[in-house]
VOPAGU-2260 file (C-alpha; in pm, 1 decimal, decimal comma):
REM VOPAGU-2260
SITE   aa  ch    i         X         Y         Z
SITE  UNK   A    0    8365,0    8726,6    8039,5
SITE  UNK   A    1    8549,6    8618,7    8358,5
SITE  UNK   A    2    8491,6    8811,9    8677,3
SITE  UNK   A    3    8812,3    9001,7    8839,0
SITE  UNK   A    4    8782,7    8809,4    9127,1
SITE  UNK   A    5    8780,6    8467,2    8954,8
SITE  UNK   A    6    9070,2    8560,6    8736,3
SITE  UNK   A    7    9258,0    8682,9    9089,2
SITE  UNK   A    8    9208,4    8350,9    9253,0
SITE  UNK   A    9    9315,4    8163,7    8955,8
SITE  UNK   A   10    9617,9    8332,3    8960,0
SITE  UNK   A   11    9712,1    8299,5    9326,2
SITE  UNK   A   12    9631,3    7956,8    9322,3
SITE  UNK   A   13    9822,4    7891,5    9059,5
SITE  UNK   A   14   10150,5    8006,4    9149,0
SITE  UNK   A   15   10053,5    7887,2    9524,3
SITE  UNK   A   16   10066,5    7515,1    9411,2
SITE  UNK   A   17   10302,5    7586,2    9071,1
SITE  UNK   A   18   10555,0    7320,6    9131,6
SITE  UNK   A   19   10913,9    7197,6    8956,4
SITE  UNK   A   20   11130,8    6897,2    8972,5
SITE  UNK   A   21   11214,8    6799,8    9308,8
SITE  UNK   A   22   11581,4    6682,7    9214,6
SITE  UNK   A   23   11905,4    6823,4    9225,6
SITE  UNK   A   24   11745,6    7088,8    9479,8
SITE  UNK   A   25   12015,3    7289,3    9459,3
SITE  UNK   A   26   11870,2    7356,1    9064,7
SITE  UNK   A   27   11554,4    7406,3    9145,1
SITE  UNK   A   28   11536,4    7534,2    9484,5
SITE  UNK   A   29   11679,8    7874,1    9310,7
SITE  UNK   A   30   11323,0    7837,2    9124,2
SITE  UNK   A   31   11112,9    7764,0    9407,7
SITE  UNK   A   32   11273,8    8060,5    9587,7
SITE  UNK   A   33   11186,5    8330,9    9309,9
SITE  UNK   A   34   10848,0    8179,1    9273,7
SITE  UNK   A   35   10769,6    8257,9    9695,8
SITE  UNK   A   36   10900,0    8589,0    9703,5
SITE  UNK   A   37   10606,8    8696,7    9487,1
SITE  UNK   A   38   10590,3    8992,9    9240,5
SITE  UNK   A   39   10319,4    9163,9    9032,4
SITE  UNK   A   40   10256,4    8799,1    8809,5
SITE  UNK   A   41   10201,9    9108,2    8493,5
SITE  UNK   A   42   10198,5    8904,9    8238,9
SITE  UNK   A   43   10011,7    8564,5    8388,1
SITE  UNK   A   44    9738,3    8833,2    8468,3
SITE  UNK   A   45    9745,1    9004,6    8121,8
SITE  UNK   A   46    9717,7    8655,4    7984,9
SITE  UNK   A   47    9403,2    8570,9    8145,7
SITE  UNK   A   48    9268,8    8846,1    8159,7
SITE  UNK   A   49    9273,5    8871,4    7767,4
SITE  UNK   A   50    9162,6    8497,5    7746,3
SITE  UNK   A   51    8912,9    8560,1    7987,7
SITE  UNK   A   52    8747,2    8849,9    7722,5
SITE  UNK   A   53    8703,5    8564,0    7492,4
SITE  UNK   A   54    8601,7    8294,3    7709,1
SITE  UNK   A   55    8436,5    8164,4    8024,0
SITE  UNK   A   56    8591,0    7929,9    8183,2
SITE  UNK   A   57    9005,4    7858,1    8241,7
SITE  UNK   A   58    9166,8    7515,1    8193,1
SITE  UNK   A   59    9500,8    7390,2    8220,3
SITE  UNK   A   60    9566,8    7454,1    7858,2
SITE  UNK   A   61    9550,3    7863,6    7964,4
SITE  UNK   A   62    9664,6    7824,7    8294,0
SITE  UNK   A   63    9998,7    7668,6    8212,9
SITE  UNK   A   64   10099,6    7880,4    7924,8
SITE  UNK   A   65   10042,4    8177,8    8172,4
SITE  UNK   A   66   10249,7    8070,3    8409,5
SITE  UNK   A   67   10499,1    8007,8    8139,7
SITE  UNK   A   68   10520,9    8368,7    8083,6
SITE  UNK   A   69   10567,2    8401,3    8446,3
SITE  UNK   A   70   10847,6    8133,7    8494,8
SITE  UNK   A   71   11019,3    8298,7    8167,2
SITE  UNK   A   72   11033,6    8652,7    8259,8
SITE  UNK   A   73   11150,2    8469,0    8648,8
SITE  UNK   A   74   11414,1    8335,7    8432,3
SITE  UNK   A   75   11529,1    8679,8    8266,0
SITE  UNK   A   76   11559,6    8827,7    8638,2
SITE  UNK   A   77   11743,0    8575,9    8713,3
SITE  UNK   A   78   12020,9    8622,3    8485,1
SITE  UNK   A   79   11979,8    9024,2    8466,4
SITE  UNK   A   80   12052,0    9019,6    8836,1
SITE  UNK   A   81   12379,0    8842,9    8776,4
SITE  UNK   A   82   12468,0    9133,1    8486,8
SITE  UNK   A   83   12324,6    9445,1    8693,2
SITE  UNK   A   84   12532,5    9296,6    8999,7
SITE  UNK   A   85   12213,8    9319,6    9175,9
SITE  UNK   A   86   12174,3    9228,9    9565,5
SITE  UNK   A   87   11813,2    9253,4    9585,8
SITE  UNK   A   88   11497,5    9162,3    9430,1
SITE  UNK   A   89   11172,5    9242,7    9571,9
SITE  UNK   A   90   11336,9    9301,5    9888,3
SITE  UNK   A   91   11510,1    8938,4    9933,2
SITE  UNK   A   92   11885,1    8872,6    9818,3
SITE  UNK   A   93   11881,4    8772,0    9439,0
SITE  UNK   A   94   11970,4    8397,3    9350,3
SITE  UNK   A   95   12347,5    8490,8    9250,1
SITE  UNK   A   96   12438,2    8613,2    9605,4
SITE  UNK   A   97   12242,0    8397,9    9805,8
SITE  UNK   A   98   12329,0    8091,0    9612,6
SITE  UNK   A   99   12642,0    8154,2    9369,8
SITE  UNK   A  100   12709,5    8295,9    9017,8
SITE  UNK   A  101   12717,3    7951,1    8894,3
SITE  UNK   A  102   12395,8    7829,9    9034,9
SITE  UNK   A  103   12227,0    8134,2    8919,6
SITE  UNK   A  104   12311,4    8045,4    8546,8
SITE  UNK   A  105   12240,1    7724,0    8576,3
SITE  UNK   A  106   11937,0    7757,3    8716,8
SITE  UNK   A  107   11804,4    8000,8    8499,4
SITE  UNK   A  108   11848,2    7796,8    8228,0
SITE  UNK   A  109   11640,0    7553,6    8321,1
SITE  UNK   A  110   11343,0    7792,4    8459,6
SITE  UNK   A  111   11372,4    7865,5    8084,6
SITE  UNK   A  112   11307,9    7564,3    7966,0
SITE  UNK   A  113   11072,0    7540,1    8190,2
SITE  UNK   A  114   10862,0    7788,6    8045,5
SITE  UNK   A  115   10861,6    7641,4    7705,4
SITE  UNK   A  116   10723,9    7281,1    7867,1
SITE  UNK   A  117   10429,4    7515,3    7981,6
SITE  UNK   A  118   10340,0    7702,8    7657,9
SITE  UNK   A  119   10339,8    7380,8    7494,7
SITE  UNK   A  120   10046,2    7260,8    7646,8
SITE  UNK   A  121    9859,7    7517,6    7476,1
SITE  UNK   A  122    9583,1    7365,3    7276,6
SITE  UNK   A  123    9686,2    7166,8    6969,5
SITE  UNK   A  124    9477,1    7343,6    6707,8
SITE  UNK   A  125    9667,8    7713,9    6819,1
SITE  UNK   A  126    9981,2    7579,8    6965,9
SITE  UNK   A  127   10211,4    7591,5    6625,8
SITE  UNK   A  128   10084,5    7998,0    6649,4
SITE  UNK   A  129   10171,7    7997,5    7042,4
SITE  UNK   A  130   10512,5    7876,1    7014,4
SITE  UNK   A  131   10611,2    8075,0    6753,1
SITE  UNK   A  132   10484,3    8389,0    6893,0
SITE  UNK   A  133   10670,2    8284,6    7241,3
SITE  UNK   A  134   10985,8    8192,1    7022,0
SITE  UNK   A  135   10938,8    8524,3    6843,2
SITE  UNK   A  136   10942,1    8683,4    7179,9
SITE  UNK   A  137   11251,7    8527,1    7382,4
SITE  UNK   A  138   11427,3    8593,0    7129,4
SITE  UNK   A  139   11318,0    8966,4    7135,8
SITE  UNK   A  140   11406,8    9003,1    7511,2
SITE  UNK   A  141   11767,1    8855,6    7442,9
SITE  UNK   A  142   11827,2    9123,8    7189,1
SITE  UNK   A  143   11676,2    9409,1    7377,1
SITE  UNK   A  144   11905,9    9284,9    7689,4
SITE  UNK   A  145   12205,7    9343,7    7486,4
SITE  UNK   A  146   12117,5    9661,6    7350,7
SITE  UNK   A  147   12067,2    9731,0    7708,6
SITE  UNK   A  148   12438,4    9637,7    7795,2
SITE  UNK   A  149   12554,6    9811,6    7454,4
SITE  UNK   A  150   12390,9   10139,8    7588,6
SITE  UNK   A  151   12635,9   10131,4    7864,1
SITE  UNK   A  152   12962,2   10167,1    7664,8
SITE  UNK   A  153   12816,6   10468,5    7460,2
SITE  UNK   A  154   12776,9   10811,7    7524,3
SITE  UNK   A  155   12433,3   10983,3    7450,6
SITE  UNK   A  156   12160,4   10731,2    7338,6
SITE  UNK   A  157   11884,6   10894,4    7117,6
SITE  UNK   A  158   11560,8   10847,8    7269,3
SITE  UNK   A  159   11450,6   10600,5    6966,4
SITE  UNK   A  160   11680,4   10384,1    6967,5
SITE  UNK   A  161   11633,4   10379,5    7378,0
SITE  UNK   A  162   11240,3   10309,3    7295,6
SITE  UNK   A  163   11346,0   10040,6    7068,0
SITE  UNK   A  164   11565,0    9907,5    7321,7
SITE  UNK   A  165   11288,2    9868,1    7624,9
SITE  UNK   A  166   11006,3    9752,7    7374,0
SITE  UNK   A  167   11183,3    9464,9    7291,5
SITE  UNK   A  168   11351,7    9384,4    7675,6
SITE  UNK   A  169   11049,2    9458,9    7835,5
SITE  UNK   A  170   10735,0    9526,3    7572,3
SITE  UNK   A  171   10703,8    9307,3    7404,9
SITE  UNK   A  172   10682,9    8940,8    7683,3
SITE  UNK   A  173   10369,7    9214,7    7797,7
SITE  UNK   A  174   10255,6    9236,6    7460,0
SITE  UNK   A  175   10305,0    8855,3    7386,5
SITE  UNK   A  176   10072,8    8795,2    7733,8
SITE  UNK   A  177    9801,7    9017,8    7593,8
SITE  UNK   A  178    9819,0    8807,9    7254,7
SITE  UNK   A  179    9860,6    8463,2    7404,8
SITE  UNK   A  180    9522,2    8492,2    7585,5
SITE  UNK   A  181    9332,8    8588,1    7294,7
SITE  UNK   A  182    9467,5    8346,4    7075,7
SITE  UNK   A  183    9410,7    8059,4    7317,8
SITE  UNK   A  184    9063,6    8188,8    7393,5
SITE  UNK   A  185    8986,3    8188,8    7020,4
SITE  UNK   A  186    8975,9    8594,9    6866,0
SITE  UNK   A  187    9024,6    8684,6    6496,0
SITE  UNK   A  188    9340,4    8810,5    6435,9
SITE  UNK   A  189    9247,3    9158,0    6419,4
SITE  UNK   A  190    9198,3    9168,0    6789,4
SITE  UNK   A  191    9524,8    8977,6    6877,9
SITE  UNK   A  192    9737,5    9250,5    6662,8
SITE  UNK   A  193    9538,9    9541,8    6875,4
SITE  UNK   A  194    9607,2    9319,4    7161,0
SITE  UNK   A  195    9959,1    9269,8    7148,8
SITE  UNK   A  196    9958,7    9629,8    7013,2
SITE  UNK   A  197    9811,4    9740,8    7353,5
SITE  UNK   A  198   10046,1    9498,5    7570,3
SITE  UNK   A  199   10348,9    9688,1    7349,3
SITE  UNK   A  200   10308,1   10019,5    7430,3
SITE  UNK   A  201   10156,0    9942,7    7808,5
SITE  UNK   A  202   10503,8    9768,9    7813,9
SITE  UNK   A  203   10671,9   10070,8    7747,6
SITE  UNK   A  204   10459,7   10260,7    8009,0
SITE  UNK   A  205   10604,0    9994,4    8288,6
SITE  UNK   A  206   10937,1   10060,5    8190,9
SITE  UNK   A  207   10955,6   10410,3    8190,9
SITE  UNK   A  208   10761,3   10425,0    8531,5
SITE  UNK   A  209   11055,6   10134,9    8626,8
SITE  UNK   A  210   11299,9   10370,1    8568,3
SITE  UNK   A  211   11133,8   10658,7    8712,4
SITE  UNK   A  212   11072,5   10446,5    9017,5
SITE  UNK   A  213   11455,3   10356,1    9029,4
SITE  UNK   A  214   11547,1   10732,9    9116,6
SITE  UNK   A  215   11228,2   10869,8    9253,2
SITE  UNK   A  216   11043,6   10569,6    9426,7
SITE  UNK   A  217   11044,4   10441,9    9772,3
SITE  UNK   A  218   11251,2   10177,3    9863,6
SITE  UNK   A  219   10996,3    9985,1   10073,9
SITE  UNK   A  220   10770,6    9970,2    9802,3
SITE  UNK   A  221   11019,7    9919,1    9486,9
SITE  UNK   A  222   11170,4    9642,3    9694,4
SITE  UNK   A  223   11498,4    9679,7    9544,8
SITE  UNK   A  224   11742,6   10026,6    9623,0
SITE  UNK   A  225   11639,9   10309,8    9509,4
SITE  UNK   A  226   11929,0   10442,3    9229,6
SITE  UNK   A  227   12105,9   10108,4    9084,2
SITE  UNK   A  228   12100,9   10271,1    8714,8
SITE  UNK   A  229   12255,8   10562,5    8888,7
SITE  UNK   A  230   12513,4   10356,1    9047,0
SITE  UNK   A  231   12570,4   10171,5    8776,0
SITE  UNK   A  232   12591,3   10411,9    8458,9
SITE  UNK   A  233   12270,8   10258,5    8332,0
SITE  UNK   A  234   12098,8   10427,1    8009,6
SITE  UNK   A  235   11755,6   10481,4    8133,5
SITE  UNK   A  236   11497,7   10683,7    8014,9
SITE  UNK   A  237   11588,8   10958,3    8273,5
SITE  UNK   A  238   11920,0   11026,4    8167,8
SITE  UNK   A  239   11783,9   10994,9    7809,5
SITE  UNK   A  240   11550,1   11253,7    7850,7
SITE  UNK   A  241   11799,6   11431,1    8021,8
SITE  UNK   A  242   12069,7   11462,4    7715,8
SITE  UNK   A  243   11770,4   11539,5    7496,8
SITE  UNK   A  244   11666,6   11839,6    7728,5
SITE  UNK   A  245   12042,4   11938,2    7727,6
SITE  UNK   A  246   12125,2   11900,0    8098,2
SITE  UNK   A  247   12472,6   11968,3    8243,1
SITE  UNK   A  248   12723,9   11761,1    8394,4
SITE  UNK   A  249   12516,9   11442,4    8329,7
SITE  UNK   A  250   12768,6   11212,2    8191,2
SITE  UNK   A  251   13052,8   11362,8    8419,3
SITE  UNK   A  252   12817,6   11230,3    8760,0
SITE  UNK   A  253   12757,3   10920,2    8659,6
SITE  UNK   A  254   13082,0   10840,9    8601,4
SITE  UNK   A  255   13155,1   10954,0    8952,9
SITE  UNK   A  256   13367,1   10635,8    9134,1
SITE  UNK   A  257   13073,6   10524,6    9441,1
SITE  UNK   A  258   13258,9   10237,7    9626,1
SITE  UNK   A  259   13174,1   10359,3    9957,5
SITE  UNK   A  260   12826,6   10391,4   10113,7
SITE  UNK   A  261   12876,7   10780,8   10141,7
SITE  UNK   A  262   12982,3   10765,9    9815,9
SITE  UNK   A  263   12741,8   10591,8    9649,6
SITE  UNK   A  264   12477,4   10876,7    9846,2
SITE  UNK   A  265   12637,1   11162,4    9702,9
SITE  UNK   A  266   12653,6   11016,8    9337,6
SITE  UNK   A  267   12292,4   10952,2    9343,9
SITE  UNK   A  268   12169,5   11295,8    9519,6
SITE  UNK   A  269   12434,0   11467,3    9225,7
SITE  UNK   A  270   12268,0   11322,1    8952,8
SITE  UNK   A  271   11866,2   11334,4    9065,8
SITE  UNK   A  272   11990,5   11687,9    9119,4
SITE  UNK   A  273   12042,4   11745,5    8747,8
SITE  UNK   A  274   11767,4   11534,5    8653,4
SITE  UNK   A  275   11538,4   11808,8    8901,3
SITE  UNK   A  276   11684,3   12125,2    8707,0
SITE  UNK   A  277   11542,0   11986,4    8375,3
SITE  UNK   A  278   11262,4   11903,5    8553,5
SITE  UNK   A  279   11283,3   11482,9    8469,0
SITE  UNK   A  280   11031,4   11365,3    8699,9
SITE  UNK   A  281   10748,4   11561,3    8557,7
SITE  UNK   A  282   10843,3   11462,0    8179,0
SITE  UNK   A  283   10885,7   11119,7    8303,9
SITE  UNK   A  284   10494,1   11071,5    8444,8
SITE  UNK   A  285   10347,6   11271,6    8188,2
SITE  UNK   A  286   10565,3   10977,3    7894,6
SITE  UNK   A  287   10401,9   10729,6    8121,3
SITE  UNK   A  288   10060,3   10869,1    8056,5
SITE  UNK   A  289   10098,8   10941,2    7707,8
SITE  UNK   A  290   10252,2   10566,7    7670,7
SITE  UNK   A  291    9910,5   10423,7    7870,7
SITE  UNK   A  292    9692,5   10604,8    7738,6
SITE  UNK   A  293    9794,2   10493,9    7380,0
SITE  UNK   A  294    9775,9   10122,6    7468,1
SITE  UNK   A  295    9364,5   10217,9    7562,6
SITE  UNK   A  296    9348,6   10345,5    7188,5
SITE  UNK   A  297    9488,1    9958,7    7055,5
SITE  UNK   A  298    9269,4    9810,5    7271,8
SITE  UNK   A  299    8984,7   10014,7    7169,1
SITE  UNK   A  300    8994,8    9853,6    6823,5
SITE  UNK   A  301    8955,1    9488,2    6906,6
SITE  UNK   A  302    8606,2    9338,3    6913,4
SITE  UNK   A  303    8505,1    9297,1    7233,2
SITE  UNK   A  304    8230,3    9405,3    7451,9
SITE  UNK   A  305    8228,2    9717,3    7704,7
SITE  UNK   A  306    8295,3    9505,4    7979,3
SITE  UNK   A  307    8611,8    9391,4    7811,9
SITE  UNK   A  308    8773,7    9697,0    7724,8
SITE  UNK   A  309    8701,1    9836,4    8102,3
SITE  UNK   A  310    8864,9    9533,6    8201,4
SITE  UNK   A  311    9214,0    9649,6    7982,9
SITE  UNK   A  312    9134,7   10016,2    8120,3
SITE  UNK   A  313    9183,1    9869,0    8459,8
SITE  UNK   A  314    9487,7    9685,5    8415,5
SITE  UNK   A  315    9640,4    9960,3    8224,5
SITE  UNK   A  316    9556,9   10168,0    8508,1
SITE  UNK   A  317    9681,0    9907,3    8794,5
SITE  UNK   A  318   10019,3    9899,7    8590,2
SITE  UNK   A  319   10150,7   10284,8    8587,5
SITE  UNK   A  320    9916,4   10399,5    8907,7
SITE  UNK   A  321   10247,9   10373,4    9115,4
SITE  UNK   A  322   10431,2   10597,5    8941,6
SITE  UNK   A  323   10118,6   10864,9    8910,0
């Protein structure tokens, strides 16, 4: 078992001294730039800290295919940013405004490629199993982005199909960390199915507390504003809920025009105001509990030893502890 603060280091350092093609900078300076601002690195840390269950000591052929993960979901910001007509990301302008539309494409197709360089220095005796589960995955995220954007141009979205819609955007890359650490480290299959398992629905538990943050969070601390799925007619699992628990004058708010600041104000203090009379804030952290606390269960049924599975109960409870 790998100590927390071993696994912390390895992570810092790695995306400290991560580096990418030096030439054209203005490709890969777009990389560089999302790299330094930071974020949580979820899914590098889920990685290793599954691998590190199984083994003792990391090597490149771990380290790299974690920060694949990394530099892939990078890439999916990247290009959501562009399609949410976002400004900021983690506090700093995103790639598409501070560079251009164009660069932002460009450049996030190559931070995708990127990604798949690093997974494929996986071992050789797991690595036709580590690109396929990766493959599997991208995929996934593609189609759960456009179910996203499908959302949009519909009315009321059944809470299902939403759930269907953020396991695969955002579930299951966190479920596909959680597996990719076990298989590299060397578990049965049995615990990489109740590892990926408990990535999936600890995925879900991140989005819904993402989109409970969106409304409810602080701004400081989200580091983007606080009410861009308001603004921008976004399905999320608050204005699911929402339709489900038969609110009023949901649909006809967010379709409110907000070009101006003050306008943009009042649309999203109209809306949280019908999200408080069916009382969406509450139902929104107890889903996120419910959603966490049945990733524990998964994880419960690997083989692995108690200091293991207090390992998972950690990061489980690092993950949704902002939205508590």
């Amino acid at each position: 078992m790998i100590k927390d603060s071993v696994l912390d280091k390895a992570v810092q350092d790695l995306f400290q001294n991560i580096e990418f093609q030096a030439q054209p900078s203005g490709l890969y300076d777009p990389l560089r730039y999302m790299v330094a601002i930071g974020g949580k690195r979820i899914r590098p840390r889920l990685c290793l800290t599954t691998y590190g269950i199984y083994a003792n000591d990391f090597t490149q052929e771990i380290l790299q295919p974690a920060a694949g993960l990394e530099v892939f979901h990078t890439f999916t910001l990247i290009h959501d940013d562009i399609m949410d007509r976002s400004p900021l990301r983690r506090g700093h302008e995103t790639v598409w405004i501070k560079w251009s539309e164009d660069t932002a494409i460009l450049s996030g197709d190559v931070m995708c490629i990127d990604a798949y360089k690093r997974v494929a220095l996986a071992p050789a005796k797991v690595l036709p199993q580590a690109l396929a589960l990766f493959s599997k995955t991208a995929a996934e995220v593609c189609d759960g982005q456009q179910l996203d954007m499908d959302f949009e141009q519909r009315g009321i979205v059944p809470m299902d199909e939403y759930m269907n819609m953020i396991g695969l955007k955002t579930g299951v890359l966190i479920a596909c960390a959680a597996q990719m650490g076990a298989l590299i480290a060397g578990a049965d299959e049995h615990s990489q199915k109740c590892l990926y398992d408990y990535g999936y629905q600890l995925g879900l538990a991140f989005q819904v507390a993402d989109d409970y943050l969106d409304a409810y969070g602080d701004e400081k601390v989200f580091g983007k504003p606080i009410g861009g799925d308001i603004l921008n007619e976004k399905k999320s699992w608050l204005t699911v809920k929402a339709n489900e628990l038969g609110a009023k004058g949901l649909e006809e708010a967010l379709a409110a025009p907000a070009v101006t600041l003050t306008e943009k104000k009042e649309k999203i203090a109209r809306v949280k105001a019908i999200y408080d009379s069916v009382g969406i804030a509450q139902a929104a952290r107890e889903a996120i509990g419910q959603l966490s606390d049945s990733a524990i269960t998964k994880a419960a049924d690997a083989s692995m030893d108690a200091e293991g599975f207090e390992a998972l109960k950690r990061f489980a409870d690092s993950l949704v502890s902002r939205a508590k």
